[in-house]
Backbone as JSON Lines, residues from 0, in Angstrom:
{"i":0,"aa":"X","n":[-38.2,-33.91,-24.34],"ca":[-36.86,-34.31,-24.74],"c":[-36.18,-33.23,-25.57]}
{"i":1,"aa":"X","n":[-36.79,-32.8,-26.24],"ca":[-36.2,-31.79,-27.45],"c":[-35.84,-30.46,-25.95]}
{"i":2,"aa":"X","n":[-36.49,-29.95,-25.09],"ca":[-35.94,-29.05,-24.54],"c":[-34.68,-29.08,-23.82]}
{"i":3,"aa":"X","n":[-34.42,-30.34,-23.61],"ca":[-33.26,-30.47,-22.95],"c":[-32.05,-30.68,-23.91]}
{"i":4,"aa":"X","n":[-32.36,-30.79,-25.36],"ca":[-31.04,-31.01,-26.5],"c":[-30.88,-29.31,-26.42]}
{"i":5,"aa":"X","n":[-31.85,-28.81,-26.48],"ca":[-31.26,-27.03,-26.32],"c":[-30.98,-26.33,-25.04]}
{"i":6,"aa":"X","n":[-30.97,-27.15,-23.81],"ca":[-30.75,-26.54,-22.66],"c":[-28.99,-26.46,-22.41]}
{"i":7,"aa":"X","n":[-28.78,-27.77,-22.73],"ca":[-27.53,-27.92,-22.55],"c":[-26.87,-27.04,-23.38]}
{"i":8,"aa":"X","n":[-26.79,-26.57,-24.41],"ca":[-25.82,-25.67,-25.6],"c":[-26.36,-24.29,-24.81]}
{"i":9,"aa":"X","n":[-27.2,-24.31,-24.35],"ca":[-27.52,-22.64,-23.6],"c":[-26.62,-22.75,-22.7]}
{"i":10,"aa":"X","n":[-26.94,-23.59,-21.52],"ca":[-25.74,-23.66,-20.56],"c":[-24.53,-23.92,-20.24]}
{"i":11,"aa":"X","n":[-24.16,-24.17,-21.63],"ca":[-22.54,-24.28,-22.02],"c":[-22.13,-22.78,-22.5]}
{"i":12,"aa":"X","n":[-23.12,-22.32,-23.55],"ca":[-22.99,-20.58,-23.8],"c":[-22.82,-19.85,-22.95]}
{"i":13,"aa":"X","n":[-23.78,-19.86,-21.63],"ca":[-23.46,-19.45,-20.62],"c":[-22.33,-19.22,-19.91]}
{"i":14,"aa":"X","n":[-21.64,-20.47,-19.53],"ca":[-20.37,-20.98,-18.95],"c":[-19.67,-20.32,-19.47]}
{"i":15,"aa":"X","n":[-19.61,-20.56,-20.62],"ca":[-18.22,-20.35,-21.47],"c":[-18.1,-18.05,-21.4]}
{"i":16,"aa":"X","n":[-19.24,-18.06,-21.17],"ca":[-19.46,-16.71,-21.22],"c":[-19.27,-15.77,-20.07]}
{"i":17,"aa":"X","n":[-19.32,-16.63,-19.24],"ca":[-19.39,-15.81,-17.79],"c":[-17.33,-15.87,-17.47]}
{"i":18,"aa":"X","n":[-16.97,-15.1,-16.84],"ca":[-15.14,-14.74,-16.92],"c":[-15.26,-15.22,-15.85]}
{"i":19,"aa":"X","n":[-13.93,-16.02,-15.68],"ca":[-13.51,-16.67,-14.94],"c":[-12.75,-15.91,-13.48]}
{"i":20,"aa":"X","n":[-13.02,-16.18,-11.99],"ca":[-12.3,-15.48,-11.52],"c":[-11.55,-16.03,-10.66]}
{"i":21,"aa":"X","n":[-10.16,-15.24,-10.69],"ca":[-9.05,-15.88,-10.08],"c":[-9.18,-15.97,-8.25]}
{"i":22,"aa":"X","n":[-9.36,-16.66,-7.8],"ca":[-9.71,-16.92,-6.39],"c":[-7.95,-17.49,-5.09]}
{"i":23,"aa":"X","n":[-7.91,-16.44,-4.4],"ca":[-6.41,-16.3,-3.75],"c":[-6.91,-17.05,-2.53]}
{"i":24,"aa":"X","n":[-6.07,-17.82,-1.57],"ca":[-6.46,-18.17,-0.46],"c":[-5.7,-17.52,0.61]}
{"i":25,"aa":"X","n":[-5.56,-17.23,1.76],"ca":[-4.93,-16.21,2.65],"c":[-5.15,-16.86,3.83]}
{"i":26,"aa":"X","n":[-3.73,-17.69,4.08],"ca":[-3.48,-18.36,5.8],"c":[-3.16,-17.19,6.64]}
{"i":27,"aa":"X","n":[-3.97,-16.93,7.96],"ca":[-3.1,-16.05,8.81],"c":[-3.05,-17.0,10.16]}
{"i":28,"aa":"X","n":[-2.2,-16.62,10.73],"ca":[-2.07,-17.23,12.35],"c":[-1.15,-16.24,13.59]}
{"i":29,"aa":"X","n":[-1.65,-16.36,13.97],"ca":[-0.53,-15.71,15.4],"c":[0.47,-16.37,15.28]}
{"i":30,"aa":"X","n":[1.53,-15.56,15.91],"ca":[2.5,-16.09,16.42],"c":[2.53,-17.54,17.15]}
{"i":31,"aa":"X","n":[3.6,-18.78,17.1],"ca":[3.22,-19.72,17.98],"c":[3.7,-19.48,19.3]}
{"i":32,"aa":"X","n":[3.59,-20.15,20.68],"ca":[3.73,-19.13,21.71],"c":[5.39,-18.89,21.96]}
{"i":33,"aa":"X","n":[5.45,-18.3,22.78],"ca":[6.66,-17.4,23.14],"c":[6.99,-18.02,24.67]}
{"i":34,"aa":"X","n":[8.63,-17.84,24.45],"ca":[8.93,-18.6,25.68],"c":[9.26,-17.81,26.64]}
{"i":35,"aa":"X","n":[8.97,-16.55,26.79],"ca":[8.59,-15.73,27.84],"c":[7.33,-15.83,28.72]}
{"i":36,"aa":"X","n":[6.67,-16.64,28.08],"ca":[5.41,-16.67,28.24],"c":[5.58,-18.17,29.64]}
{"i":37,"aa":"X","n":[6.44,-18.63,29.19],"ca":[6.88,-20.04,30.1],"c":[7.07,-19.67,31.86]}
{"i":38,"aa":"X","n":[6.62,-20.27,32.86],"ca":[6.71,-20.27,34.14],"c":[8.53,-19.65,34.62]}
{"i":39,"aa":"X","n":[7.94,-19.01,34.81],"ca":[9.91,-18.31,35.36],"c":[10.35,-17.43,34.64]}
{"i":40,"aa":"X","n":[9.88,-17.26,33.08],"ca":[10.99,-17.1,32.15],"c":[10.64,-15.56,32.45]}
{"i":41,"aa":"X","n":[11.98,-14.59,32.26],"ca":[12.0,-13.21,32.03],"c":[10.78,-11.97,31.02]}
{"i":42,"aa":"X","n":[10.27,-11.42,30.57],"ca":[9.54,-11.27,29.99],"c":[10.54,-10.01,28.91]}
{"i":43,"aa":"X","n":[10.05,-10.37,27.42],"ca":[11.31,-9.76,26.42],"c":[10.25,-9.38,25.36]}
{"i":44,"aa":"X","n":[10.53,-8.04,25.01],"ca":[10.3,-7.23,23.67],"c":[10.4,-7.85,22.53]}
{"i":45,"aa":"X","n":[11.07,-9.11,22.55],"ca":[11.1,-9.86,21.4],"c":[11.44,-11.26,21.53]}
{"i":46,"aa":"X","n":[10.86,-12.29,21.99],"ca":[11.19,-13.56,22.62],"c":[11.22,-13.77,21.53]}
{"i":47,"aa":"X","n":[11.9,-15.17,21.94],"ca":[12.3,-16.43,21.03],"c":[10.86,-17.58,20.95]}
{"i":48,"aa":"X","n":[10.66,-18.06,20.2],"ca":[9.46,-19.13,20.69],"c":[9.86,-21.02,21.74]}
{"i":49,"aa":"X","n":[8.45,-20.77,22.66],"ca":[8.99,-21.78,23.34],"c":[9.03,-22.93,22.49]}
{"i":50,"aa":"X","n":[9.8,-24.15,23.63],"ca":[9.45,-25.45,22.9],"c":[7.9,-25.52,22.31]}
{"i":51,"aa":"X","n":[7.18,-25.31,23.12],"ca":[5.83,-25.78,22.32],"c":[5.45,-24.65,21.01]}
{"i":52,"aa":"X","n":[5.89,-23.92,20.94],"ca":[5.97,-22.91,19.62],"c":[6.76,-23.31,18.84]}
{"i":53,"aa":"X","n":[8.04,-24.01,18.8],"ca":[8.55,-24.56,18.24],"c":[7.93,-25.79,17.48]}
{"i":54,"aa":"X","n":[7.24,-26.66,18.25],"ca":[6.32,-28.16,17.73],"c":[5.01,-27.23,17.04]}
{"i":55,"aa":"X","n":[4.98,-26.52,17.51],"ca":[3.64,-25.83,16.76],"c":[4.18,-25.31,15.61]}
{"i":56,"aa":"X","n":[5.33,-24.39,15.16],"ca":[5.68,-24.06,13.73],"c":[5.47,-25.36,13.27]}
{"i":57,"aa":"X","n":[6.57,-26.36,13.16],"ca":[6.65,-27.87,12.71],"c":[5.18,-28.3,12.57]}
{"i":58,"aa":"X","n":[4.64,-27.94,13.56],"ca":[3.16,-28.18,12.84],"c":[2.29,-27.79,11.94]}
{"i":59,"aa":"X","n":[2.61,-26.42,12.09],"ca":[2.36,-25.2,10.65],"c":[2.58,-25.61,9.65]}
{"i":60,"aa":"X","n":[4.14,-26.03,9.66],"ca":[4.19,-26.58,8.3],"c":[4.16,-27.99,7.57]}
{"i":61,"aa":"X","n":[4.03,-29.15,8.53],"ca":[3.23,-29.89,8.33],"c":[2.08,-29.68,7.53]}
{"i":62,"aa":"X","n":[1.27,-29.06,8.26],"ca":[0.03,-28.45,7.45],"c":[-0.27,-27.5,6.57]}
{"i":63,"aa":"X","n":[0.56,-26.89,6.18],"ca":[0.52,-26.04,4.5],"c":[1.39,-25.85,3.84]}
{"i":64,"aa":"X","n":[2.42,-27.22,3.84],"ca":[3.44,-27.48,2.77],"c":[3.09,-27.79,1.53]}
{"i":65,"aa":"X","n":[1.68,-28.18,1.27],"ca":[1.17,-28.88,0.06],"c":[-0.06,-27.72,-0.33]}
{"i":66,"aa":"X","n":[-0.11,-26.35,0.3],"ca":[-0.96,-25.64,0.01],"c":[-0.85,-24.38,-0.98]}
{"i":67,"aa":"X","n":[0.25,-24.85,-1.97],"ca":[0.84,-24.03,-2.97],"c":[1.06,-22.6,-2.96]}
{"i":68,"aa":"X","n":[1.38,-22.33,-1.49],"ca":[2.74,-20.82,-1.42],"c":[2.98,-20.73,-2.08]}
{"i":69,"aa":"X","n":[3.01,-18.83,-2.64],"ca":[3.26,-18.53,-3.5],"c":[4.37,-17.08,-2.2]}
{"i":70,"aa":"X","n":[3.87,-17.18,-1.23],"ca":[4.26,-16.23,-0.46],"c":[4.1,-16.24,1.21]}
{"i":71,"aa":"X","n":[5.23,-15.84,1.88],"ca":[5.32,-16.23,3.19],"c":[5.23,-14.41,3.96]}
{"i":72,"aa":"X","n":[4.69,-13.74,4.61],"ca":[5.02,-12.99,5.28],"c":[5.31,-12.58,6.83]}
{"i":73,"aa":"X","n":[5.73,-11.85,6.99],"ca":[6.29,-12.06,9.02],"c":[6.17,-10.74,9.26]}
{"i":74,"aa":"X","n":[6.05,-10.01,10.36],"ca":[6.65,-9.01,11.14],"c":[8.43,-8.96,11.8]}
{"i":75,"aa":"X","n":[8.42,-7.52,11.57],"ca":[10.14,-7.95,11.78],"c":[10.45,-8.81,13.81]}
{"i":76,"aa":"X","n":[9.25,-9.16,14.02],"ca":[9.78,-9.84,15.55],"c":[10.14,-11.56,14.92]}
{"i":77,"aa":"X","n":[11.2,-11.99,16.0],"ca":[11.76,-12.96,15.38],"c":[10.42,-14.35,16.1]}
{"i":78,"aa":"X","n":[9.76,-13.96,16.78],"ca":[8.53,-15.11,16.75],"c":[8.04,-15.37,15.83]}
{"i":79,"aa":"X","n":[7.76,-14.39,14.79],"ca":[7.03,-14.75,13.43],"c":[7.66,-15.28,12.25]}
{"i":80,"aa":"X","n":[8.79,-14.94,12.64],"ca":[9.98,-15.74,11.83],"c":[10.07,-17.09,12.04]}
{"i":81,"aa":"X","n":[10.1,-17.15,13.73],"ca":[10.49,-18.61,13.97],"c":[9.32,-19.57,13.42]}
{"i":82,"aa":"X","n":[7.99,-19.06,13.72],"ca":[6.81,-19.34,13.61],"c":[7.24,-20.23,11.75]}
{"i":83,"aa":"X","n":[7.58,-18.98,11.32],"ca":[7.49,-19.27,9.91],"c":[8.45,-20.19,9.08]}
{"i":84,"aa":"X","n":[9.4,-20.28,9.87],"ca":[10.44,-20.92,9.31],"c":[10.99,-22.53,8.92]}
{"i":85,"aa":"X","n":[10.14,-23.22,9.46],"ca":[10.01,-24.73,9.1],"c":[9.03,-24.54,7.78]}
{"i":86,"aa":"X","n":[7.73,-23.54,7.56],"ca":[7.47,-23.64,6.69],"c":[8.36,-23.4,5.04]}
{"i":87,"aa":"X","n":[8.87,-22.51,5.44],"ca":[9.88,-21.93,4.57],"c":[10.86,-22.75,3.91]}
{"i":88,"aa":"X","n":[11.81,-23.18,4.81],"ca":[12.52,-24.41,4.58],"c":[12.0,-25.44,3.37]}
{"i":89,"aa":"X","n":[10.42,-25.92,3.97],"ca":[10.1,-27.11,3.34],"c":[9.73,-26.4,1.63]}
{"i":90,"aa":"X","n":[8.85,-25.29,1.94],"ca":[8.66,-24.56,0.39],"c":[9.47,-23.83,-0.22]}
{"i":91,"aa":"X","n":[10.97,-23.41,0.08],"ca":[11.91,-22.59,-0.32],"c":[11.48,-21.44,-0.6]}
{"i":92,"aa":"X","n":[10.36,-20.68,0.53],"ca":[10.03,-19.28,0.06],"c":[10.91,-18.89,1.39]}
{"i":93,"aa":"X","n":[11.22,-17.5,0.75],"ca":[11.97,-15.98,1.65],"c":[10.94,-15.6,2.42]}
{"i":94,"aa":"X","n":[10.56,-15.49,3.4],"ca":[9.56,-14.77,4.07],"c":[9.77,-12.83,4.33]}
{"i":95,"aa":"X","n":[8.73,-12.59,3.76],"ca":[9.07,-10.95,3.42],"c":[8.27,-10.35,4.59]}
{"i":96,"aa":"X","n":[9.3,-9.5,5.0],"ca":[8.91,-8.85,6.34],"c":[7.82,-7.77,6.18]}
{"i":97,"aa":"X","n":[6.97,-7.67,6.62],"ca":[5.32,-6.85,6.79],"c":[6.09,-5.2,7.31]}
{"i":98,"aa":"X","n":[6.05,-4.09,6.66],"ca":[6.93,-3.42,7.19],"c":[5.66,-1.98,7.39]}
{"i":99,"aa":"X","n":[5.5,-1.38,8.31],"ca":[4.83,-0.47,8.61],"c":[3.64,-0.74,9.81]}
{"i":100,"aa":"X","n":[2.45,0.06,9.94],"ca":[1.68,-0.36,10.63],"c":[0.58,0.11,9.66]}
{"i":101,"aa":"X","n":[0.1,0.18,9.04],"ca":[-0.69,0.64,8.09],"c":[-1.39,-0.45,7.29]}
{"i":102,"aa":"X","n":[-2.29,-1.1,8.5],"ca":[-3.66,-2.31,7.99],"c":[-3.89,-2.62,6.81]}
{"i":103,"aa":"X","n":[-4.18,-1.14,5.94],"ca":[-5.0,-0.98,5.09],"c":[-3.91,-1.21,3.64]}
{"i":104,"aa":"X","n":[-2.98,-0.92,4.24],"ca":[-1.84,-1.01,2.97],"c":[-1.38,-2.85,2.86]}
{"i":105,"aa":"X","n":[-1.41,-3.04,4.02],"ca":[-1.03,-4.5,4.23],"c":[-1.43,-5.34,3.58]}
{"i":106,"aa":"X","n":[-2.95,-5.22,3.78],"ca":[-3.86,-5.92,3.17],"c":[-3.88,-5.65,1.6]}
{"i":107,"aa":"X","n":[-3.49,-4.67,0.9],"ca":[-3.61,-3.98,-0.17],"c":[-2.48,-5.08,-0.86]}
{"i":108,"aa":"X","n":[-1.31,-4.87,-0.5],"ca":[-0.35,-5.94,-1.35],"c":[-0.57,-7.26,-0.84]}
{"i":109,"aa":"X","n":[-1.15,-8.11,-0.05],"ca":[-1.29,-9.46,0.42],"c":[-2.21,-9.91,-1.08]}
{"i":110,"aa":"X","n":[-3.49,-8.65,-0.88],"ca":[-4.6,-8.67,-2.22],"c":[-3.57,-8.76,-3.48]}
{"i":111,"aa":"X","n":[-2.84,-8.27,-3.85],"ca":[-2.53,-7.89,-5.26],"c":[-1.1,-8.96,-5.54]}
{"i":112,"aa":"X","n":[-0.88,-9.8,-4.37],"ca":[-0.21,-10.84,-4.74],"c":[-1.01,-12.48,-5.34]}
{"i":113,"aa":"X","n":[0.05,-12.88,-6.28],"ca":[-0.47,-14.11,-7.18],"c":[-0.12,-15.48,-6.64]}
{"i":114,"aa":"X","n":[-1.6,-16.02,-5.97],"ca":[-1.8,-17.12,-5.54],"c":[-1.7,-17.26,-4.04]}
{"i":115,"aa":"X","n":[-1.69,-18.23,-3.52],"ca":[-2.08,-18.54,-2.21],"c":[-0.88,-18.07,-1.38]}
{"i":116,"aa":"X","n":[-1.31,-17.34,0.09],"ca":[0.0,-16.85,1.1],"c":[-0.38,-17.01,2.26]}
{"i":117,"aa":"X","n":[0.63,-17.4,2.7],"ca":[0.65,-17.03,4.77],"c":[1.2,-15.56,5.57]}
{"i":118,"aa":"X","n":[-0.15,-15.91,6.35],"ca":[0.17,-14.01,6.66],"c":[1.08,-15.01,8.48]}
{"i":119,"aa":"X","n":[1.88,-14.67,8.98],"ca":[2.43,-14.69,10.54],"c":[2.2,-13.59,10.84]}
{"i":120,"aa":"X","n":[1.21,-13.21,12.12],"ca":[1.21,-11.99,12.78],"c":[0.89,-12.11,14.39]}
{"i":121,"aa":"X","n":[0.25,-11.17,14.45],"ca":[0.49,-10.82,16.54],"c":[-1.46,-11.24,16.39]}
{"i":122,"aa":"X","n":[-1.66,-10.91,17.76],"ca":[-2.91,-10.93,18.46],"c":[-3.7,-9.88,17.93]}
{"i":123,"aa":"X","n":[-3.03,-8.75,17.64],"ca":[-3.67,-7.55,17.72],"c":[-3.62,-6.97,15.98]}
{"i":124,"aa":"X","n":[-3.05,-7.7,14.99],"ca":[-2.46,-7.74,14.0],"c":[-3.59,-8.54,12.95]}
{"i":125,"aa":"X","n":[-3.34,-9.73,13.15],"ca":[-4.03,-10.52,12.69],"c":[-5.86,-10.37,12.19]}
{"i":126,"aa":"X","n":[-6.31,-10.24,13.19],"ca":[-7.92,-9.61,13.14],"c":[-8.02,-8.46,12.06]}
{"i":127,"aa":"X","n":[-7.19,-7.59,12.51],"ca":[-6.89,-5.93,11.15],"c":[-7.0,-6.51,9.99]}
{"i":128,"aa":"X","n":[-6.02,-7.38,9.51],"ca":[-4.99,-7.86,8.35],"c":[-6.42,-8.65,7.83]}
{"i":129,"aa":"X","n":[-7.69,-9.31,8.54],"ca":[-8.57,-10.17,8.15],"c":[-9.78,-8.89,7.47]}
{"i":130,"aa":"X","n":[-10.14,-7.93,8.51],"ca":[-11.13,-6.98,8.04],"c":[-10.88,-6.24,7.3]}
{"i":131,"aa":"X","n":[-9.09,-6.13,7.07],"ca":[-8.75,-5.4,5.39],"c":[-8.61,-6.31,4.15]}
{"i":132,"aa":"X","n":[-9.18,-7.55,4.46],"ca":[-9.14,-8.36,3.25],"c":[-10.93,-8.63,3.46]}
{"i":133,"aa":"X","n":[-11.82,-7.69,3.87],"ca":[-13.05,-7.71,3.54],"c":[-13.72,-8.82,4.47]}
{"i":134,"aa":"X","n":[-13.27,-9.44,5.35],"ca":[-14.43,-9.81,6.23],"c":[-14.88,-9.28,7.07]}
{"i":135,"aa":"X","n":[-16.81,-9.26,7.29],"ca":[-16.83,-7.84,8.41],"c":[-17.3,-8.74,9.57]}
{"i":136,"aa":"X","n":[-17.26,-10.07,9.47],"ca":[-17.31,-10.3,11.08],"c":[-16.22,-10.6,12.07]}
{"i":137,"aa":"X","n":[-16.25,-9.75,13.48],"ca":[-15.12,-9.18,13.64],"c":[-14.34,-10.35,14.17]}
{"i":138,"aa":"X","n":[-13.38,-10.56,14.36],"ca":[-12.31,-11.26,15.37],"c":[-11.59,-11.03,16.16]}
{"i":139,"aa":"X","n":[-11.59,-11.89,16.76],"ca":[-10.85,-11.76,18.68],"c":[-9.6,-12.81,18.72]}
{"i":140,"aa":"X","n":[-8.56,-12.59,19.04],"ca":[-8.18,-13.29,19.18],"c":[-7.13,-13.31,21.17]}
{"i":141,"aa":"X","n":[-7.45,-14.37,22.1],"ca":[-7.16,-14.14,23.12],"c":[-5.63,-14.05,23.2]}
{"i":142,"aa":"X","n":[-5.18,-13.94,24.41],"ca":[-4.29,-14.23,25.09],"c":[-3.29,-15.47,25.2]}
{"i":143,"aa":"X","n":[-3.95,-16.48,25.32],"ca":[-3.72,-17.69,25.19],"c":[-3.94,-18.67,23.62]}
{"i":144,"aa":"X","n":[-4.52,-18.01,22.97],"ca":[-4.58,-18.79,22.09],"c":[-3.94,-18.44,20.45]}
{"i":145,"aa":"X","n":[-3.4,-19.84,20.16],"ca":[-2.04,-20.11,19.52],"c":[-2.3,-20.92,17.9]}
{"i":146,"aa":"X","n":[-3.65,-21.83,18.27],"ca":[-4.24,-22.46,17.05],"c":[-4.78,-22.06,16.42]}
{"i":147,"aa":"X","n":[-5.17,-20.94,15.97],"ca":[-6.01,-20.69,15.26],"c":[-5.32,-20.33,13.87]}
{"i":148,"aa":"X","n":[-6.33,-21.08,12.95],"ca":[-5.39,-20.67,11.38],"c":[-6.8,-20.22,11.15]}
{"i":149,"aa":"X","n":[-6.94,-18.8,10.64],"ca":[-7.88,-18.5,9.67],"c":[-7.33,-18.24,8.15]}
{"i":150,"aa":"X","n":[-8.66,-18.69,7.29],"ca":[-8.23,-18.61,5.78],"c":[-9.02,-18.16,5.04]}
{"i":151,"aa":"X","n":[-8.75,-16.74,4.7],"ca":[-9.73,-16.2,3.56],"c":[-9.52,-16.21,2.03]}
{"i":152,"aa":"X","n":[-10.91,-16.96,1.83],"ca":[-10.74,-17.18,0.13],"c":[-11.29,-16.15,-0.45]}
{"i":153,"aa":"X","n":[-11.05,-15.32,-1.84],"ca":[-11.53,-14.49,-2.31],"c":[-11.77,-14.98,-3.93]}
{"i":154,"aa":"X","n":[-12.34,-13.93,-4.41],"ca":[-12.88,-14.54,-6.0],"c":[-13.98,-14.05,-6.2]}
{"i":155,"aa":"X","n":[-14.96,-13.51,-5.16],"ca":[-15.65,-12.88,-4.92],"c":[-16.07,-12.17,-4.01]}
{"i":156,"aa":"X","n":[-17.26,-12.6,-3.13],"ca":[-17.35,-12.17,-1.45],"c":[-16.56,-12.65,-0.93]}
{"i":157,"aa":"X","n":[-15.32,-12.29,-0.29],"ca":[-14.3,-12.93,0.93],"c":[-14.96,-13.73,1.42]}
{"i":158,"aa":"X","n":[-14.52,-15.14,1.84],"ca":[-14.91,-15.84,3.17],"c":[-14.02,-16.28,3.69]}
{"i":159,"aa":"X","n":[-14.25,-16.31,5.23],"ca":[-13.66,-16.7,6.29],"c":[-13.87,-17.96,6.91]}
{"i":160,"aa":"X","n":[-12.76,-18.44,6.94],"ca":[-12.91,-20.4,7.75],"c":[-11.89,-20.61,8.7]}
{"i":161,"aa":"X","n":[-12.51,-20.65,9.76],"ca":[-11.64,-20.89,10.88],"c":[-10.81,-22.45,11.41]}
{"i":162,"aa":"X","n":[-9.84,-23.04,11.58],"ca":[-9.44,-23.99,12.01],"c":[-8.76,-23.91,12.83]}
{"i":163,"aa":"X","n":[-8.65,-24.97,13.61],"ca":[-7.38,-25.37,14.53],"c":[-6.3,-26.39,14.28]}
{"i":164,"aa":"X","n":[-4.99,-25.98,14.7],"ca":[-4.08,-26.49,14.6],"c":[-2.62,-27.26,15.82]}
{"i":165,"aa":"X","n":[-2.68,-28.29,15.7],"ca":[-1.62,-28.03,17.11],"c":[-0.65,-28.9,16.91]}
């Protein structure tokens, strides 16, 4: 009995001793789809998103209106905008356009921003933007696919959690 009246004041010393670390969460997703992508439709350098990209933003933000944005980002194509923009609305953030091609920088200010953000990016975008925020297992992301929200938490070792969304 007596060891445990001194275990506890050790392991409160402890606690109290060890620094606390600030832990960021990081939504990314593709674009939702593109209505070029639709049976017939013309094929464009910068589509608009289809109806079902449309129900899919609305679904986006359905699902991380309550996930305390602190920050929205896009590529200057207006899919990632559109993508982004029901979220926006509901959280009154500006979505700040991702400007360069330079992975490593990307990831550099996503890191050095305060509190939780959504990254909107491409196919080929997205995966980069994940292995410059330190996860080394790699990602694919297809052709067809539109659900995928990955979210890396940091605070320490990055981790990666994959979900779907629709």
């Amino acid at each position: 009995m007596l060891k445990q009246v001194f275990l506890i004041p050790a392991m409160l010393l402890v606690l109290s001793a060890t620094p606390a670390v600030a832990q960021q969460t990081v939504f990314l997703v593709r674009h939702a789809e593109r209505a070029d992508m639709e049976k017939g439709a013309t094929k464009s350098d910068d589509p608009d998103l289809s109806n079902a990209g449309r129900a899919r933003a609305e679904s986006l933000a359905t699902l991380l209106k309550d996930a305390n944005l602190t920050a929205i980002f896009i590529t200057k194509f207006r899919r990632t905008a559109q993508t982004a923009a029901p979220l926006a609305k509901v959280t009154g953030l500006s979505p700040t356009i991702l400007e360069g091609t330079n992975l490593a920088e990307i990831a550099k200010e996503i890191r050095a921003q305060k509190g939780n953000v959504l990254i909107v990016g491409h196919s080929n975008t997205v995966p980069d933007i994940i292995k410059g925020l330190g996860i080394t297992t790699p990602v694919k992301i297809g052709d067809q696919d539109f659900d995928n929200l990955f979210i890396v938490t940091s605070g320490g070792k990055p981790e990666l959690l994959l979900l779907h969304y629709r």
